[in-house]
C-alpha positions as CSV (number, residue, x, y, z in Angstrom):
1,X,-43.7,-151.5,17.0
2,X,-40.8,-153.4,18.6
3,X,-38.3,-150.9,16.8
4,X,-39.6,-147.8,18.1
5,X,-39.6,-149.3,21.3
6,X,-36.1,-149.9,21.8
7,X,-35.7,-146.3,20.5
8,X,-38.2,-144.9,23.4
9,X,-36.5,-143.9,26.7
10,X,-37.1,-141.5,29.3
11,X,-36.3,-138.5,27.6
12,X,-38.4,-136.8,25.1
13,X,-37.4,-137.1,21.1
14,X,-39.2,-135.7,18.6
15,X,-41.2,-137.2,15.7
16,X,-38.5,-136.4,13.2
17,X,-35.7,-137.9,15.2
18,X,-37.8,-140.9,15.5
19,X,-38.8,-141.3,12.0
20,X,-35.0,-140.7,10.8
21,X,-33.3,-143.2,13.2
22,X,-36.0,-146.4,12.4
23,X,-36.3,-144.8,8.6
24,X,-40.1,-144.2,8.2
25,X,-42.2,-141.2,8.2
26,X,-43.5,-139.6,11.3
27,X,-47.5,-140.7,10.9
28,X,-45.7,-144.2,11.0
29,X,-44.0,-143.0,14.3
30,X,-47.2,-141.9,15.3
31,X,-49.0,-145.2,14.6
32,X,-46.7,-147.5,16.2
33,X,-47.1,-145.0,19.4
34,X,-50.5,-145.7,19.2
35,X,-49.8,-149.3,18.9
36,X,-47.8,-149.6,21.9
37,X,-50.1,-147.7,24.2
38,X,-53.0,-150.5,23.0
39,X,-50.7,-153.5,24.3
40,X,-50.4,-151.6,27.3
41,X,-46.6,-149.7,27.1
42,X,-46.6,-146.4,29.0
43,X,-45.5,-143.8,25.9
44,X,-46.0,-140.3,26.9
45,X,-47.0,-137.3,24.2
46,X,-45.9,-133.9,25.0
47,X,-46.5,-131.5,22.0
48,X,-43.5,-129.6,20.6
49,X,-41.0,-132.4,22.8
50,X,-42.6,-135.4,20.9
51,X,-42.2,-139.2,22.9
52,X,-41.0,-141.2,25.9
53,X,-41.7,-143.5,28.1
54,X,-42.6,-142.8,31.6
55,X,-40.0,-142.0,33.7
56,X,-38.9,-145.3,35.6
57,X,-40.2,-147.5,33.1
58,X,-38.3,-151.0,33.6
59,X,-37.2,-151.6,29.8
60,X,-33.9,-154.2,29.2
61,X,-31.7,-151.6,28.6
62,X,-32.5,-149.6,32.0
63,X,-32.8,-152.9,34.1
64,X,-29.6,-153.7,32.6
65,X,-27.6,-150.7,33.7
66,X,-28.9,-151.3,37.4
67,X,-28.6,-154.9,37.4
68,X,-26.4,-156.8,40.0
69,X,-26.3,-160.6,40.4
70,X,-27.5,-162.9,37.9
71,X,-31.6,-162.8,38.7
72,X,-33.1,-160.7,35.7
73,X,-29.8,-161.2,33.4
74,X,-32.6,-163.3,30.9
75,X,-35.2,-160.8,31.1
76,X,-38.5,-159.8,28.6
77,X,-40.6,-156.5,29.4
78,X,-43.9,-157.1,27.7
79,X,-46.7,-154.7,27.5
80,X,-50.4,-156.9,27.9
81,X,-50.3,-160.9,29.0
82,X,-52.6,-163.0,30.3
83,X,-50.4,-163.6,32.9
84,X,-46.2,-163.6,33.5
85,X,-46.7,-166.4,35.6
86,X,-48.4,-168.6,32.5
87,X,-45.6,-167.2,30.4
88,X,-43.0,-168.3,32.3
89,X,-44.0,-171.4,32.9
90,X,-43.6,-172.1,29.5
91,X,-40.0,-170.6,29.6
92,X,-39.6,-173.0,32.6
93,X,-41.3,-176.1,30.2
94,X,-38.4,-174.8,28.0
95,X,-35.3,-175.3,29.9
96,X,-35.2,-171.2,30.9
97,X,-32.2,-170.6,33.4
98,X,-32.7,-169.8,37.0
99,X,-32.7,-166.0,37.3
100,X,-34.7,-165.6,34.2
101,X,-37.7,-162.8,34.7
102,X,-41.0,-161.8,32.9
103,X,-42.8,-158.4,33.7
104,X,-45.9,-157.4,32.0
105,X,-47.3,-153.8,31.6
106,X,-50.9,-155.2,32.5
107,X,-51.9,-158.6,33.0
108,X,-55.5,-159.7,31.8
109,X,-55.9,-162.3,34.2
110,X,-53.0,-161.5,36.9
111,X,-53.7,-163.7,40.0
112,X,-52.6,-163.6,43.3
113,X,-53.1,-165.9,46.3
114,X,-55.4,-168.2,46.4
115,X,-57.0,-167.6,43.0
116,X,-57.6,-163.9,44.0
117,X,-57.6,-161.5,41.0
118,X,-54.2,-158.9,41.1
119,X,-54.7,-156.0,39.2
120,X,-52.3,-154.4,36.7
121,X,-52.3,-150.6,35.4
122,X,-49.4,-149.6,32.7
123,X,-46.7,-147.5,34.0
124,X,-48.3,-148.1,38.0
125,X,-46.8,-151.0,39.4
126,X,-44.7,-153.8,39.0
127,X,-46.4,-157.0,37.8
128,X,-43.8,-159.8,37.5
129,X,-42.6,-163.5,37.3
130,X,-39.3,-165.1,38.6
131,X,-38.1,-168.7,38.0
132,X,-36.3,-170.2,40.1
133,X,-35.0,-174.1,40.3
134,X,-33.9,-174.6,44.4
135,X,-31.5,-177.0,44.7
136,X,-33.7,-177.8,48.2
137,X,-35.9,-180.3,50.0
138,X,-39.5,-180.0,49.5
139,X,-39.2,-179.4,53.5
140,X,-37.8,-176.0,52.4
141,X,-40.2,-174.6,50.0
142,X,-42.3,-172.8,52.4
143,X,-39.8,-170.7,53.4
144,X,-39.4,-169.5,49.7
145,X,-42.2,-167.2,50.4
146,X,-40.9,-166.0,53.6
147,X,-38.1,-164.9,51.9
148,X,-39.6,-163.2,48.9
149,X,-41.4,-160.6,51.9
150,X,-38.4,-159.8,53.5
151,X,-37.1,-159.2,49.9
152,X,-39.5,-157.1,49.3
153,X,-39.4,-154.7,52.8
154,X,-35.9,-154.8,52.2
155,X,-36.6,-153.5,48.2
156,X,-38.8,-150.8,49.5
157,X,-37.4,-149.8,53.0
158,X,-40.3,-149.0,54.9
159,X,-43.7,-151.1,56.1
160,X,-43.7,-154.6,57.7
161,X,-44.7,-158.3,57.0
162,X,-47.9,-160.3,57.2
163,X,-47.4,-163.7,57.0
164,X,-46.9,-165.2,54.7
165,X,-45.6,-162.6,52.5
166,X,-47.8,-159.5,52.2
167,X,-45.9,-156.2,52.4
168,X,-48.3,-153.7,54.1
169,X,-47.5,-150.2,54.3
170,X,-47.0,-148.0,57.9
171,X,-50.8,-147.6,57.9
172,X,-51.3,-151.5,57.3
173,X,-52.4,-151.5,53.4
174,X,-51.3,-153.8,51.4
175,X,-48.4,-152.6,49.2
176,X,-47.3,-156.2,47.9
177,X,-48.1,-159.5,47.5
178,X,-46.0,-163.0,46.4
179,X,-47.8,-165.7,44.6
180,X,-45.7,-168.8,44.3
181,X,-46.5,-172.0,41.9
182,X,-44.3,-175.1,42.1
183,X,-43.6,-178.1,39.9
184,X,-42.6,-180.7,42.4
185,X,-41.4,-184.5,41.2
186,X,-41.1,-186.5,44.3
187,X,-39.5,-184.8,46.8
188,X,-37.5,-183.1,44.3
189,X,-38.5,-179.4,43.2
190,X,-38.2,-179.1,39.5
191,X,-38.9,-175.5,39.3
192,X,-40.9,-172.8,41.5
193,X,-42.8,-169.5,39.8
194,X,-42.1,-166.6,42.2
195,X,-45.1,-163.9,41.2
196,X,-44.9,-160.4,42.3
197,X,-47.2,-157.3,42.6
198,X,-46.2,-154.3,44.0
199,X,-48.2,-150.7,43.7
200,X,-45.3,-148.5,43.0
201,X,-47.4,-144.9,41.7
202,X,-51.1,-143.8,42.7
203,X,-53.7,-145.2,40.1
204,X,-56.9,-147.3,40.9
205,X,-56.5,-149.1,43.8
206,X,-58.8,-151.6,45.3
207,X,-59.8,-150.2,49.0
208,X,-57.1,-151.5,51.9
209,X,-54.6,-151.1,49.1
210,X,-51.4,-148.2,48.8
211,X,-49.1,-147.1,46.0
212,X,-45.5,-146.9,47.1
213,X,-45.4,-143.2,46.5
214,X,-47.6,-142.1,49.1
215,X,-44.5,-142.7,51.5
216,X,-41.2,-141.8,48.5
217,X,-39.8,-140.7,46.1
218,X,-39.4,-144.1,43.8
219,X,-38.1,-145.1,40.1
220,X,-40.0,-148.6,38.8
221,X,-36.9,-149.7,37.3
222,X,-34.7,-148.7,40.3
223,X,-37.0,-150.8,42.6
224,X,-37.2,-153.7,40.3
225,X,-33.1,-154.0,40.2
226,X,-33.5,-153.7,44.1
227,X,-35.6,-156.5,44.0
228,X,-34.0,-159.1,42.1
229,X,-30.5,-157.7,44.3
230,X,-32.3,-158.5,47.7
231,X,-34.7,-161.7,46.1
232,X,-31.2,-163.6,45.1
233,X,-29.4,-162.7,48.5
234,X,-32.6,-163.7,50.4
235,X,-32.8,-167.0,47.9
236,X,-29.6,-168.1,48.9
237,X,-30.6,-167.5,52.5
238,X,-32.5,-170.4,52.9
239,X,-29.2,-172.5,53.2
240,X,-30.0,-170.9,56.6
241,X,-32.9,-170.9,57.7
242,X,-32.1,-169.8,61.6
243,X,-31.0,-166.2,60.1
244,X,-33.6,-166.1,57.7
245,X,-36.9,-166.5,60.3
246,X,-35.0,-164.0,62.6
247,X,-35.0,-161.1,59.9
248,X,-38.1,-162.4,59.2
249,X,-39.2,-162.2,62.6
250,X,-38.1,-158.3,63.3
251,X,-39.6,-156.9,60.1
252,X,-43.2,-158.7,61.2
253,X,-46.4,-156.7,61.6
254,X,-48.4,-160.4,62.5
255,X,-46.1,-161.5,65.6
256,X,-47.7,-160.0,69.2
257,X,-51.1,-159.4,67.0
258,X,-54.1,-160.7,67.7
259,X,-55.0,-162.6,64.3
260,X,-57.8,-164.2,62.4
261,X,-57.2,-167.1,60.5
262,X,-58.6,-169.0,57.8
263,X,-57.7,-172.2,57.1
264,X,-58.9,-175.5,55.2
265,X,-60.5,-176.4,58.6
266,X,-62.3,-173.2,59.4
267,X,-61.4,-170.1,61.0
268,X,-59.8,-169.2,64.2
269,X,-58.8,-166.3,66.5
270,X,-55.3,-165.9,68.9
271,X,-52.4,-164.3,69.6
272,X,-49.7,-164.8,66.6
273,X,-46.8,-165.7,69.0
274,X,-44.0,-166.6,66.4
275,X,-42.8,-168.0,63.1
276,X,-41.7,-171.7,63.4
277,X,-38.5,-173.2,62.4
278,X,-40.4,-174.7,58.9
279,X,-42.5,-171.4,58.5
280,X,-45.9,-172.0,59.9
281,X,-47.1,-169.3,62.0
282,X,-47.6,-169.9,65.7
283,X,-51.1,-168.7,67.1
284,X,-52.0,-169.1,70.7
285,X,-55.8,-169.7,71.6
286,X,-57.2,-169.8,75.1
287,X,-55.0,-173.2,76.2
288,X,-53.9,-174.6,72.9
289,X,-50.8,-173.8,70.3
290,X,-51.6,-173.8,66.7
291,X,-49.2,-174.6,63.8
292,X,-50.7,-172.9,60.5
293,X,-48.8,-173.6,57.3
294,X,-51.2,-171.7,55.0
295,X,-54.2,-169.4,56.0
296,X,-55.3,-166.3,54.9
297,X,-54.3,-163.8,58.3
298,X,-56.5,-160.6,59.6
299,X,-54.9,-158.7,61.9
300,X,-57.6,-158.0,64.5
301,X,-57.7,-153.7,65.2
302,X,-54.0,-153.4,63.9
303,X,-53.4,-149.4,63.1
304,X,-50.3,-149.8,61.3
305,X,-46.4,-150.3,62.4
306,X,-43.5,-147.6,62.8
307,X,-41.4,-149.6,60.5
């Protein structure tokens, strides 16, 4: 199954082509097609053109020819997981470099914040794990998020922020989310799980959701190597955190919103005002300044942004 898929790209090739280049007969093409469409692999059938994988599709060899920077230079493209993030946390157990990357097809049990179910289709989004080891203060690691956001607007070029790290589209759906898991020693990070979903093509959505597409023209694999590009420039950002929070700050769909928030202590209502200099978002209410370092944020009557 593995050998065919190395041989599968975006252009059609026949059965026979197949069968000759891995040396097998073209039923046993055919079964191993039918193999990877079980784990989850996007292979396409068009009859009298034979195979491919979808157009985009974010194998090895296509990521590699995009590639810049190191991020993704380790990289596996699986087909069904549990979940990338449980599978590179046991690259991470393993002494994995920084940079290294895991994206799955469809994840059973994909997660995103707070223990929320994220939901994978093959060939629709991009479901995927990075892990990174910051050479930071614990202080810092909030801003990790922050980062991975602006990484992402900058990826997809259109849509703006809501803190922490959603990417919502012009309209205000939800495009992307960032889902970050942390070994800490001490005031030491040992090693932080970035997780990111992005809805790249229509498919079933769940409702405040949107698919990339319905604003561009976009390749999966040209997006991911965008990504990684922008996630390693932004990464080494937070060396400076005064520049960071100000790109931050201009690509934001929360600041001069009226928000709700929930938090550990209950919920509360104001005016997001700004982002503070460790990454808690400032709400104003009636005569008193909050600090919220983690919250779940509505904006209140928000119609989308002309980013």
């Amino acid at each position: 199954m593995s050998a065919l898929l190395n041989h599968l790209h975006e252009r059609f090739q026949s059965g026979e082509a197949l069968a000759s280049a891995l040396g097998v007969s073209r039923t046993a093409v055919w079964k191993q097609v039918v193999e990877l469409r079980k784990a989850g692999y996007p292979v396409e059938t068009q009859k009298g053109r034979g195979y491919r994988l979808a157009p985009g599709s974010p194998t090895p060899a296509a990521l590699e020819a995009l590639r810049k920077g190191s991020f993704g230079a380790f990289y596996a493209y699986l087909g069904t997981v549990e979940s990338t993030q449980e599978v590179l946390k046991n690259w991470a157990l393993d002494g994995a470099e920084e940079g290294a990357v895991v994206l799955a097809e469809r994840q059973l049990k994909g997660r995103g914040r707070r223990g929320r179910a994220w939901a994978s289709e093959p060939g629709k989004s991009l479901t995927f794990s990075v892990l990174l080891r910051p050479a930071l203060p614990l202080s810092a690691l909030p801003l990790l998020p922050l980062a991975a956001g602006l990484a992402l607007r900058e990826a997809c070029g259109l849509g703006g922020l809501k803190w922490p790290n959603d990417l919502l589209s012009p309209d205000g759906r939800k495009l992307a989310g960032v889902l970050l898991e942390a070994q800490v020693s001490g005031e030491e990070v040992a090693w932080v799980l970035l997780g990111i979903g992005l809805n790249v093509h229509r498919g079933v959505l769940p409702d405040g959701a949107a698919a990339l597409e319905e604003f561009l023209e976009v390749s999966r694999v040209q997006l991911l190597a965008r990504l990684l590009e922008h996630l390693e420039a932004r990464y080494t950002q937070l060396r400076d955190p005064p520049a960071l929070l100000r790109d931050y700050r201009a690509m934001s769909y929360t600041l001069g919103q009226r928000v709700r928030v929930a938090t550990a202590r209950g919920v509360l209502e104001g005016q997001a005002i700004d982002i503070a200099a460790d990454g808690a978002l400032v709400v104003q209410s009636a005569d008193t300044t909050h600090h919220i370092g983690a919250g779940d944020v509505e904006l209140i009557g928000f119609l989308g942004g002309s980013r």
